[in-house]
DRENLOKE-542915 format. One line per field, with one value per residue (C-alpha): residue in one letter; residue number from 1; x, y, z. Coordinates in steps of 0.2 Angstrom, whole numbers, padded with zeros to 4 digits. Layout:
% residues N
kolfi = A, ...
filum = NUM, ...
u = X, ...
v = Y, ...
w = Z, ...
//
This chain:
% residues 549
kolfi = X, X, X, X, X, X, X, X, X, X, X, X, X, X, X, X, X, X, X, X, X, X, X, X, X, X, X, X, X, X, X, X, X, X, X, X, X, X, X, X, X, X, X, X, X, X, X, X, X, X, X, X, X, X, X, X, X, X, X, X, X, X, X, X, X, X, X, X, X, X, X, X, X, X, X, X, X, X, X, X, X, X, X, X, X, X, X, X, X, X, X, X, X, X, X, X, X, X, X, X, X, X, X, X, X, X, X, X, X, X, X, X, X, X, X, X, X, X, X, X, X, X, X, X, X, X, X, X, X, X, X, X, X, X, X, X, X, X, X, X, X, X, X, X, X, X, X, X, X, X, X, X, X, X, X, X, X, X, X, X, X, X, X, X, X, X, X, X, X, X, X, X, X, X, X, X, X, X, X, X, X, X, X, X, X, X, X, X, X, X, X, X, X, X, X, X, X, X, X, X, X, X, X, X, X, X, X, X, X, X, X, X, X, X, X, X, X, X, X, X, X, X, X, X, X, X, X, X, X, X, X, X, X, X, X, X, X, X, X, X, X, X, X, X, X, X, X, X, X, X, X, X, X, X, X, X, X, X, X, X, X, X, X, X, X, X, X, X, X, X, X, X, X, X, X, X, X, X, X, X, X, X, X, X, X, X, X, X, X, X, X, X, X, X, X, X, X, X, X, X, X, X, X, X, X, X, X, X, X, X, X, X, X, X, X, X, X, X, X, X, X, X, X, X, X, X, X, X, X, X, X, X, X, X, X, X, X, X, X, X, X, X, X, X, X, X, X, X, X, X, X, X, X, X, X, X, X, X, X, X, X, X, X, X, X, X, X, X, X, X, X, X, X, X, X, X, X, X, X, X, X, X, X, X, X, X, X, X, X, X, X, X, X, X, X, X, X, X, X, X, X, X, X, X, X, X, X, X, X, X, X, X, X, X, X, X, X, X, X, X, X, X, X, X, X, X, X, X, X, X, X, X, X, X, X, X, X, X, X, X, X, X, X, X, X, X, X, X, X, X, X, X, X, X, X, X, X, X, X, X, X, X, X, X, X, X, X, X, X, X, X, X, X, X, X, X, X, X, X, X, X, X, X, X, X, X, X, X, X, X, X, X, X, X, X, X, X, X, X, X, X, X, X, X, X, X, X, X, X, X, X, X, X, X, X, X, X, X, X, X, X, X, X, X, X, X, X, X, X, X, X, X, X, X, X, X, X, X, X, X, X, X, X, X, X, X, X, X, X
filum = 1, 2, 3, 4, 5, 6, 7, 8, 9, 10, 11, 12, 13, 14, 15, 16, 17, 18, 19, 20, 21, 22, 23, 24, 25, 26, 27, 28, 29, 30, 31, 32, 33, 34, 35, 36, 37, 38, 39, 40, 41, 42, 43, 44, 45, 46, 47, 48, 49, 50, 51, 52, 53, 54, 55, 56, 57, 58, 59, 60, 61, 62, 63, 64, 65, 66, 67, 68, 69, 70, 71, 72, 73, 74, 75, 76, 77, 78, 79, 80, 81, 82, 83, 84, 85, 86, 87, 88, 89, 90, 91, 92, 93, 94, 95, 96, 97, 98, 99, 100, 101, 102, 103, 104, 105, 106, 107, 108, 109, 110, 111, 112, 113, 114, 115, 116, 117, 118, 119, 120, 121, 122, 123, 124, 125, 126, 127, 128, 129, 130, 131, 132, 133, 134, 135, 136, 137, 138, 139, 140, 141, 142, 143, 144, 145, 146, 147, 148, 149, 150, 151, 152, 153, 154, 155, 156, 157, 158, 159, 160, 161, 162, 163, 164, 165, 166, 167, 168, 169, 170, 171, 172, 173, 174, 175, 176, 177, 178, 179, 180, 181, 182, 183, 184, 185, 186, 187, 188, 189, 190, 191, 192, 193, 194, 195, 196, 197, 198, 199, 200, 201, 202, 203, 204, 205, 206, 207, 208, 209, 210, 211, 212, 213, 214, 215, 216, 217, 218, 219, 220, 221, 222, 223, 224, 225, 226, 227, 228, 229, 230, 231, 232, 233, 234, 235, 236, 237, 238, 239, 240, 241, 242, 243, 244, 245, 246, 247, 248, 249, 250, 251, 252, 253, 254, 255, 256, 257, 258, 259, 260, 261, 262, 263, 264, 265, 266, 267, 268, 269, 270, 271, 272, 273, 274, 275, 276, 277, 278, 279, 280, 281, 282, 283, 284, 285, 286, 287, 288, 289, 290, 291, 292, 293, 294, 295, 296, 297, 298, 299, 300, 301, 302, 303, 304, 305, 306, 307, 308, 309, 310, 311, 312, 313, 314, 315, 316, 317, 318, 319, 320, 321, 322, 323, 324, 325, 326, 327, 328, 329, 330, 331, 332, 333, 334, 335, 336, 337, 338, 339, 340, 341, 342, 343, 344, 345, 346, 347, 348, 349, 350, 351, 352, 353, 354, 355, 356, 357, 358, 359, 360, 361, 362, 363, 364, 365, 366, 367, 368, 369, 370, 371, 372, 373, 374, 375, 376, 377, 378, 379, 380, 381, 382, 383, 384, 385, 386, 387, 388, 389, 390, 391, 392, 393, 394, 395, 396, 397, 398, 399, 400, 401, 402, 403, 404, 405, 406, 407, 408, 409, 410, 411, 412, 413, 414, 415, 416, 417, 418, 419, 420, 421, 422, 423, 424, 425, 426, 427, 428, 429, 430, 431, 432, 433, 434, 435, 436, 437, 438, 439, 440, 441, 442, 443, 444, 445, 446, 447, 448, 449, 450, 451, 452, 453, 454, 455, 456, 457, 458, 459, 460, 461, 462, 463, 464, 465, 466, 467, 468, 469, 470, 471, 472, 473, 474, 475, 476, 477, 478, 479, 480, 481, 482, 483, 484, 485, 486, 487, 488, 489, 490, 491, 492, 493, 494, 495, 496, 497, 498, 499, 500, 501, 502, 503, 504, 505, 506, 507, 508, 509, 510, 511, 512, 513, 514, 515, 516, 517, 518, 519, 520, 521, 522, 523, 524, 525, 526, 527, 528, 529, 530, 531, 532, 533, 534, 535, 536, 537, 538, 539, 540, 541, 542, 543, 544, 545, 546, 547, 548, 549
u = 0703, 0701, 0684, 0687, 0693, 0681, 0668, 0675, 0674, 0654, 0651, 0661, 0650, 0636, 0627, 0611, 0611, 0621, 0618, 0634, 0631, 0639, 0640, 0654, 0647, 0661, 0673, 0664, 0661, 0680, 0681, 0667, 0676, 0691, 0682, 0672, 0688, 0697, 0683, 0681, 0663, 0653, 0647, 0631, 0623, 0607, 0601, 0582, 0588, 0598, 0592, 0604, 0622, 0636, 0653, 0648, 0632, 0615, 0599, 0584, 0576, 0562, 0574, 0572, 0558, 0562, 0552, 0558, 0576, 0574, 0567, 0582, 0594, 0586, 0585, 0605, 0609, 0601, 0613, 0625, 0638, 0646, 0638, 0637, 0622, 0623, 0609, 0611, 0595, 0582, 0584, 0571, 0560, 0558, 0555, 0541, 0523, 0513, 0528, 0538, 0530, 0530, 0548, 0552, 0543, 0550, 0569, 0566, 0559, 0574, 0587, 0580, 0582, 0601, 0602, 0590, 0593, 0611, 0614, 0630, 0627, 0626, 0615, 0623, 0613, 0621, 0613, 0616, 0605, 0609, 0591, 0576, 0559, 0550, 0550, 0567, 0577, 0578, 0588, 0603, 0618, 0623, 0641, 0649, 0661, 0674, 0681, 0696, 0713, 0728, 0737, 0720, 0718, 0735, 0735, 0719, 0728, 0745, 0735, 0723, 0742, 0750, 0736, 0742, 0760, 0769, 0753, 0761, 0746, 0745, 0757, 0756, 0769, 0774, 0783, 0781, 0779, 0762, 0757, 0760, 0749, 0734, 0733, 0730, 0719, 0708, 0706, 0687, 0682, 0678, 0686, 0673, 0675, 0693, 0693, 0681, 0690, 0708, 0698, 0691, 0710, 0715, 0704, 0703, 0721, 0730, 0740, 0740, 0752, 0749, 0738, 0726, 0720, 0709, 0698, 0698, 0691, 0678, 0672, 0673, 0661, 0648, 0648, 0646, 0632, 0623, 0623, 0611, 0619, 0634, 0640, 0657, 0665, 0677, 0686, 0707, 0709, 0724, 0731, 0738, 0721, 0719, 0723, 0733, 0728, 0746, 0746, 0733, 0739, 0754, 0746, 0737, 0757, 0764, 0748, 0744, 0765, 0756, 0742, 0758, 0764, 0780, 0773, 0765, 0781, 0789, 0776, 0766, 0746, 0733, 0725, 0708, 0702, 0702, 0687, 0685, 0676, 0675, 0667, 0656, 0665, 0683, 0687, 0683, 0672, 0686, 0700, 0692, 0691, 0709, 0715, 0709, 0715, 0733, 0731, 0725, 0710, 0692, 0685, 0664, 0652, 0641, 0624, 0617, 0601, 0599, 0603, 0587, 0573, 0555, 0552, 0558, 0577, 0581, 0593, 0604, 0602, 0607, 0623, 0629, 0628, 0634, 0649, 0653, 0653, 0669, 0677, 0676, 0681, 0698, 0708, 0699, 0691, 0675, 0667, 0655, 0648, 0641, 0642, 0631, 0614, 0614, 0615, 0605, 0589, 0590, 0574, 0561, 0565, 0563, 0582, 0585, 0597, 0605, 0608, 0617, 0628, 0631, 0633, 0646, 0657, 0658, 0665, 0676, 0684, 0685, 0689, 0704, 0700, 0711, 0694, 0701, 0686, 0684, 0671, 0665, 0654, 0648, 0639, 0647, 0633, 0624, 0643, 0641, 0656, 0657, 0662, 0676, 0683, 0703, 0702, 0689, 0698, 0715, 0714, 0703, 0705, 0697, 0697, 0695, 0690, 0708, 0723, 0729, 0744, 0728, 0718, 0732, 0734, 0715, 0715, 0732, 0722, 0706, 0712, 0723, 0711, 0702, 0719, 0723, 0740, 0744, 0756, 0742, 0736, 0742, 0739, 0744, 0731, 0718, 0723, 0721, 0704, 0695, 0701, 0701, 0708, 0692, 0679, 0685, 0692, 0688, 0679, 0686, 0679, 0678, 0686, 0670, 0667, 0683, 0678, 0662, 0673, 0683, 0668, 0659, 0673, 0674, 0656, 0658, 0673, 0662, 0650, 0661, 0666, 0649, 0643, 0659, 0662, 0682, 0694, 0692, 0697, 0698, 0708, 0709, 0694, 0683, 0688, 0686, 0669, 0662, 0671, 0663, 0645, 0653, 0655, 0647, 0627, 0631, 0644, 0636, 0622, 0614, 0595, 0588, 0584, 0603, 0608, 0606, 0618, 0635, 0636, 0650, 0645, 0659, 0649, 0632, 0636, 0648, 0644, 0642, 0662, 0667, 0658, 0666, 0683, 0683, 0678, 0691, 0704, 0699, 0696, 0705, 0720, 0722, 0721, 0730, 0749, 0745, 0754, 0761, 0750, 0733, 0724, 0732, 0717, 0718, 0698, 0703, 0711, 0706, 0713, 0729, 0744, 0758, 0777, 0778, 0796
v = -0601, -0584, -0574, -0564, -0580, -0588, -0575, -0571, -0589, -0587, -0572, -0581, -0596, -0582, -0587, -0577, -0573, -0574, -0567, -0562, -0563, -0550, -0532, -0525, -0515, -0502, -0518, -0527, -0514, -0512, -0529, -0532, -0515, -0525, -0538, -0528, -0519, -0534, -0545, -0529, -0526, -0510, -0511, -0502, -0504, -0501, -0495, -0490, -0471, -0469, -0482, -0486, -0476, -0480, -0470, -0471, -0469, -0454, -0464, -0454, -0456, -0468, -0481, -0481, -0492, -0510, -0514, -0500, -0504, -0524, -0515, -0505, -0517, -0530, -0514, -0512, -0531, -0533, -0521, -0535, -0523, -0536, -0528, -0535, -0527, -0527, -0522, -0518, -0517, -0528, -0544, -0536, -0529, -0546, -0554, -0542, -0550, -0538, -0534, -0548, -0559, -0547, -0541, -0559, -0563, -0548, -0554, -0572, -0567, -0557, -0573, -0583, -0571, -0569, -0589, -0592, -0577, -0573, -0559, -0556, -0550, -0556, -0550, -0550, -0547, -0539, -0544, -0550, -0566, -0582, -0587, -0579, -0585, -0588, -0597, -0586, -0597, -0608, -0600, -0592, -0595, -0591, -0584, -0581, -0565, -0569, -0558, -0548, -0562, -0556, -0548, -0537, -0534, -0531, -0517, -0509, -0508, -0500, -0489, -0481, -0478, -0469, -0457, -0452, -0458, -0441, -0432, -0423, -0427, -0444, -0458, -0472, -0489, -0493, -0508, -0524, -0534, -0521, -0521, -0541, -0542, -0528, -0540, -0555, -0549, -0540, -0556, -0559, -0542, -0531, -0516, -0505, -0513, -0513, -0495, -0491, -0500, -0491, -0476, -0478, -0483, -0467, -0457, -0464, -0461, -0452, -0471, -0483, -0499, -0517, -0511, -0508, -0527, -0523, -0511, -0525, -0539, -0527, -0525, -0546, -0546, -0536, -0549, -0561, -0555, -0552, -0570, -0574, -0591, -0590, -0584, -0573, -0580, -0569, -0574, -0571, -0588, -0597, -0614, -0615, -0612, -0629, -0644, -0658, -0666, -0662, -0672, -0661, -0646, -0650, -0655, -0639, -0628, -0635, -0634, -0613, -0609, -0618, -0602, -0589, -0585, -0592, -0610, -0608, -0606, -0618, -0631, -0633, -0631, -0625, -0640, -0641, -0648, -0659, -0668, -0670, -0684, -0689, -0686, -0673, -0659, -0665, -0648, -0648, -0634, -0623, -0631, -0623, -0605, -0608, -0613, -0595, -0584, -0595, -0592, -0574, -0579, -0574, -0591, -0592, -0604, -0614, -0616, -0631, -0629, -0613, -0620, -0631, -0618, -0622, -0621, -0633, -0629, -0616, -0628, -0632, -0613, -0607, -0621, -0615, -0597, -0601, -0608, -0597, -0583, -0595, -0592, -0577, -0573, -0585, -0587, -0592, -0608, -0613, -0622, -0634, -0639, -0659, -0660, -0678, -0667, -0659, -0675, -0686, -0682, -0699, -0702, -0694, -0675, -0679, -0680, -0664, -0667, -0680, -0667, -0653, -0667, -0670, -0651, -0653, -0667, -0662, -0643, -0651, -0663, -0647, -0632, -0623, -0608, -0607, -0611, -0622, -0632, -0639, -0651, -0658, -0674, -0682, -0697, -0709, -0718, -0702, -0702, -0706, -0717, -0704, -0692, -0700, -0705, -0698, -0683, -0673, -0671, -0672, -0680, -0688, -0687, -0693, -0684, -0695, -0692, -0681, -0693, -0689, -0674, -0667, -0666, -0658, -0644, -0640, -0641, -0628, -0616, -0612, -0610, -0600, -0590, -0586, -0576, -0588, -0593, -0611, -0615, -0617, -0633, -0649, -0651, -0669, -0674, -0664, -0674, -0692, -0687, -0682, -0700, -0718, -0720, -0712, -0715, -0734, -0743, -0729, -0715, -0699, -0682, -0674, -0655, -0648, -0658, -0651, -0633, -0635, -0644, -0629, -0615, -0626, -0626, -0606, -0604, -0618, -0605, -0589, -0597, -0602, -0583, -0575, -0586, -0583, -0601, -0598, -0599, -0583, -0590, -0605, -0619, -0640, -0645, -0634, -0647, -0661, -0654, -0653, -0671, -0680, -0676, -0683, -0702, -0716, -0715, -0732, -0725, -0710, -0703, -0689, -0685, -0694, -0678, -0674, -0691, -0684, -0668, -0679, -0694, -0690, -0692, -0707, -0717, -0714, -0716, -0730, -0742, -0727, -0722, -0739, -0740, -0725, -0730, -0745, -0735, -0724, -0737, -0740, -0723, -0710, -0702, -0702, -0682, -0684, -0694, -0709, -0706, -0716, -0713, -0716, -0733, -0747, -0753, -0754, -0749, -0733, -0726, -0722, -0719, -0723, -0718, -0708, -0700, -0684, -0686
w = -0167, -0163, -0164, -0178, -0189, -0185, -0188, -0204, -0209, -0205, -0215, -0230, -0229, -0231, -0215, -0215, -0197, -0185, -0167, -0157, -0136, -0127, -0118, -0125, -0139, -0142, -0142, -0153, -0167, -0167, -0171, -0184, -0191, -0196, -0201, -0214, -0220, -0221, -0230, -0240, -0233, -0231, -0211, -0207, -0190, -0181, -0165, -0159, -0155, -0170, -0183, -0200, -0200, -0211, -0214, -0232, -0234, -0226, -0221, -0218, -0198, -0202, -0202, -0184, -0185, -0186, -0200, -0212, -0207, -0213, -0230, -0231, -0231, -0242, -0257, -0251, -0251, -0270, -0277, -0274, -0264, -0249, -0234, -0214, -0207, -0186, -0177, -0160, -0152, -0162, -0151, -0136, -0151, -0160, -0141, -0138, -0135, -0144, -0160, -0160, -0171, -0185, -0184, -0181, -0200, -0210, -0203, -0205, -0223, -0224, -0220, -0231, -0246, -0242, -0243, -0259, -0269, -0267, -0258, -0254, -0234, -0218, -0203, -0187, -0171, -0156, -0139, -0122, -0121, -0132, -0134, -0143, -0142, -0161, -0177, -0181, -0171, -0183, -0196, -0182, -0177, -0162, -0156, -0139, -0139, -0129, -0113, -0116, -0115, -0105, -0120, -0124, -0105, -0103, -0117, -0111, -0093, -0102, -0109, -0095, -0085, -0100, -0099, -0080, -0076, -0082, -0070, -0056, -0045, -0046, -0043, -0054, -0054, -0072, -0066, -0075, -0061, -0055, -0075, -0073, -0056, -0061, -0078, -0068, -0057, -0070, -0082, -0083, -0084, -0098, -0104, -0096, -0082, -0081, -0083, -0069, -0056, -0061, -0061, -0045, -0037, -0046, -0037, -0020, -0015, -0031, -0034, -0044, -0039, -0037, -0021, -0032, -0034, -0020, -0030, -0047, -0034, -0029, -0048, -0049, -0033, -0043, -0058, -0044, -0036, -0054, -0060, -0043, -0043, -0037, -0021, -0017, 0000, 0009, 0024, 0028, 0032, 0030, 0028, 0042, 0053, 0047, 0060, 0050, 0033, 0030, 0013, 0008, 0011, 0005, -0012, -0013, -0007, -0024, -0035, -0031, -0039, -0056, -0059, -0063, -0081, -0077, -0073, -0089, -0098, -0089, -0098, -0083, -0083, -0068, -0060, -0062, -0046, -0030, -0021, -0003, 0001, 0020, 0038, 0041, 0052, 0048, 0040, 0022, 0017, 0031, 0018, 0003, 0011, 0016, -0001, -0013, 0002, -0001, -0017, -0018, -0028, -0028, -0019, -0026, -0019, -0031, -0022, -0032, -0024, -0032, -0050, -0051, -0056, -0059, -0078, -0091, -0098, -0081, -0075, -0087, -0094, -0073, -0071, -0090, -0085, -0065, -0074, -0088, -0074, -0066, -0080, -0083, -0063, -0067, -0060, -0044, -0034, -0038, -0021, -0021, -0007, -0003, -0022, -0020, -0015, -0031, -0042, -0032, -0042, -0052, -0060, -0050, -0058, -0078, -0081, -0075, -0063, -0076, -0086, -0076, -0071, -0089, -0091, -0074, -0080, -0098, -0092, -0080, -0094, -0107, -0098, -0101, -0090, -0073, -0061, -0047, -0043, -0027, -0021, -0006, -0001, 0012, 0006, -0006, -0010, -0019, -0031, -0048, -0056, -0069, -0058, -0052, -0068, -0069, -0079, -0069, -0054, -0053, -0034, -0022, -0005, 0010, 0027, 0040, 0059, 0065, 0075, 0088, 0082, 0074, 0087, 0096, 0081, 0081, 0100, 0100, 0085, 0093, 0111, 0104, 0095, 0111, 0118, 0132, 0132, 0126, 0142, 0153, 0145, 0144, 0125, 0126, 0137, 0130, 0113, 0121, 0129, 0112, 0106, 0105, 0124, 0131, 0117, 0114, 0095, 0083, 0090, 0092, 0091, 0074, 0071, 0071, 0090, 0095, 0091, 0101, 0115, 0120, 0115, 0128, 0141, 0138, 0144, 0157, 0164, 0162, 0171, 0184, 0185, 0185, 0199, 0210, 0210, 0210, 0196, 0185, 0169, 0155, 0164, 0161, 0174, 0161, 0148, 0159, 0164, 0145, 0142, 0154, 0145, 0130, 0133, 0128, 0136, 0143, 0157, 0162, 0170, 0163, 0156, 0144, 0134, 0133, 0126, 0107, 0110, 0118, 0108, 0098, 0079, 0076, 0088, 0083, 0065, 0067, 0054, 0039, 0044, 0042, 0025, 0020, 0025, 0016, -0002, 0004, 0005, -0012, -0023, -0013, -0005, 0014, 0016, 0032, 0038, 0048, 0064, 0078, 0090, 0078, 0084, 0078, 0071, 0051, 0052, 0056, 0042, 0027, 0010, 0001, 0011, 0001, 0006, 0007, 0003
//
């Protein structure tokens, strides 16, 4: 149902009050506007600087006190004329310490004559908090406007580029596809908002085109900041800086083609999410930067420890409001990261962490917004059953420690990124000593272990060239150096102190892995093709297997 239905169906029902949350006041009076004319209603509204103004009617300038202007429109409303009465400022004046009380009475006072006496009005209050301290709660109703949809923002955008596109000193692209492409990108943002942005593209080079995305992301990262929850992550990462979970990946290449307007008239909808569950430093939180720069979406980071707050309610008000920011960012990827810490608070917290996972689960069931969410966790343990129900996510997948053609694709990404050329190592061999053939059944070296491996061999070769010690650059003793720190403690000799730092993590934590395979097996999708070369030990991997094909 639409807002303005389903506000007229309020006002009809003669609700007393009625307190509408938004920013967009210029909006939002040209709305209640065509309500009143279509309900047949005179509209007068009310501001602290201006008081009482009406097109049909001359109030005097003490109205601008609260108090006098409630009197007003109870002598108004018992002439039994429909009138909506919207007051725009009153919401901080009936909050106030020292005055609220009062205002709060004469308003409440004010409510309950519209219901018992028969008034024919309604009194709508206009603010951007849902939530008012006092008694007056009581008697409101409380209504989220919604943003601007695709047709509204669409319109606004056709409408700031008829003002310039016969200009001779600007250049402005009236193509569908750019009007198409500036529409998407500016879904979440308000008309205010939407007209800043274009502005500023205007001014800055004297274009306007589909280049201009840039400037409307900008403008997305500032409602970002403001919510203090959520956290904007920009990177140019790709896909393809990612070292195997092929399965994955390919899940995710289909999936981004479903967030345009032509998959939606095709009868396809957004997905509304994956979960990563699996070994630490196997490339999960790296996936879900990758996945909104593929997609050309904002990508936010949902900080769960920052949603618990220290008063009773701040919780569950911060996760509602971390995500009704989401949404209005769509389309993007909401990130969250080891998902488990943030509902493992079980008893000991009051319920509150109960209920922002109920708050979590019941959004992720209901929403309709194109937020891609994408979680991470570690521990499965910490998972509650509820969130693995089909419904919330559309997939679970396990990353599992890299095989053998991944550890070559992670091996052949970062030494690339350090500018040597790939021809003067033996990828192969680099492959079979980050696994099972020099770490024994099951152990091999993690991405993240990789990564460190060859950072470690880059200073092991700039140490080499600083202290004249021959070979001026990155070679395969470098690697062999930094891998024989890494075996098993038993069959080598090295400091005790140094025993923590080489053990590879597979080792040490041996026992958890296989635990988390077996669940895997069980609950999730293997992010990753088995190949020929992985052990041959069933233990080792985890998760369904599927075709590709």
């Amino acid at each position: 149902m639409k807002f303005v239905d389903e506000l007229q169906n309020y006002l009809k029902a003669r609700y007393p009050l009625i307190l509408i949350k938004s920013t967009e006041e210029d909006r939002l009076t040209m709305d209640l506007k065509l309500v009143a004319k279509t309900l047949g209603h005179d509209l007068i509204t009310w501001s602290i600087a201006s008081g009482l103004k009406s097109d049909n009617k001359q109030f005097d300038n003490g109205t601008v006190e609260p108090k006098k202007a409630i009197d007003t429109c109870e002598s108004i409303a018992k002439t039994d004329k429909p009138t909506i009465f919207v007051f725009y400022d009153i919401v901080p004046v009936i909050s106030s310490p020292q005055t609220g009380a009062i205002y709060q009475r004469r308003l409440k006072e004010f409510a309950l004559n519209i219901r018992t006496n028969g008034y024919r009005c309604n009194c709508i209050l206009v603010s951007s908090k849902s939530e008012i301290d006092g008694s007056i709660n009581s008697e409101i109703t409380v209504l989220d406007y919604p943003l601007p949809n695709r047709q509204e923002v669409s319109e606004q955008i056709s409408k700031f580029i008829n003002q310039y596109k016969g200009m001779k000193e600007v250049s402005v692209d009236t193509s569908t596809e750019t009007l198409s492409a500036l529409t998407s990108a500016s879904l979440g943002l308000t008309y205010a908002e939407i007209e800043n942005c274009l502005a500023r593209a205007l001014v800055e080079d004297h274009k306007l085109d589909i280049n201009d995305i840039k400037s409307i992301v900008n403008e997305k990262k500032q409602i970002i900041r403001k919510s203090g929850i959520l956290e904007y992550v920009e990177n140019k990462l790709s896909l393809e800086d990612v070292g195997g979970l092929t399965v994955l990946k390919r899940w995710l290449e289909l999936r981004g083609k479903t967030f345009s307007e032509d998959a939606k008239a095709f009868g396809l909808n957004p997905p509304k999410g994956v979960l990563l569950v699996g070994i630490p430093g196997c490339g999960k939180s790296l996936t879900a930067k990758c996945i909104a720069s593929a997609w050309s979406m904002p990508l936010l980071k949902l900080d769960m420890g920052k949603i618990f707050g220290k008063y009773v309610g701040d919780s569950e008000a911060n996760i509602r409001q971390a995500l009704k920011t989401a949404e209005a960012i769509a389309p993007c990827v909401l990130w969250i990261d080891e998902i488990e810490k943030g509902l493992s608070g079980g008893g000991s917290d009051g319920g509150t962490s109960s209920r922002v996972f109920g708050n979590i689960l019941t959004w992720m069931q209901d929403k309709t917004s194109p937020v891609f969410t994408f979680a991470t966790a570690n521990n499965i343990r910490n998972l509650p059953p509820e969130l693995l129900r089909k419904g919330r996510f559309d997939e679970i997948f396990f990353v599992d420690l890299p095989d053998f053609e991944e550890r070559k694709k992670i091996l052949e990404i970062h030494i690339g990124k350090s500018g040597r050329d790939l021809e003067n190592f033996d990828l192969d061999k680099l492959a079979t000593m980050s696994g099972e053939d020099n770490y024994g059944a099951n152990i091999r070296l993690a991405g993240a272990e990789i990564e460190a491996w060859v950072k470690d061999a880059l200073m092991e070769a700039y140490a080499r060239k600083t202290n004249g010690e021959g070979g001026a650059d990155l070679s395969m003793q470098d690697f062999e150096t930094v891998i024989k720190r890494m075996i098993p403690p038993m069959e080598r000799s090295i400091p005790p102190e140094m025993i923590a730092k080489v053990i590879p993590m597979a080792k040490m934590r041996q026992e958890d892995f296989k635990d988390l395979r077996d669940w895997a097996n069980e609950n999730a999708v293997s992010a990753s093709v088995s190949s020929a070369t992985t052990s041959n030990s069933n233990d080792s991997l985890g998760g369904r297997r599927i075709d590709l094909i």
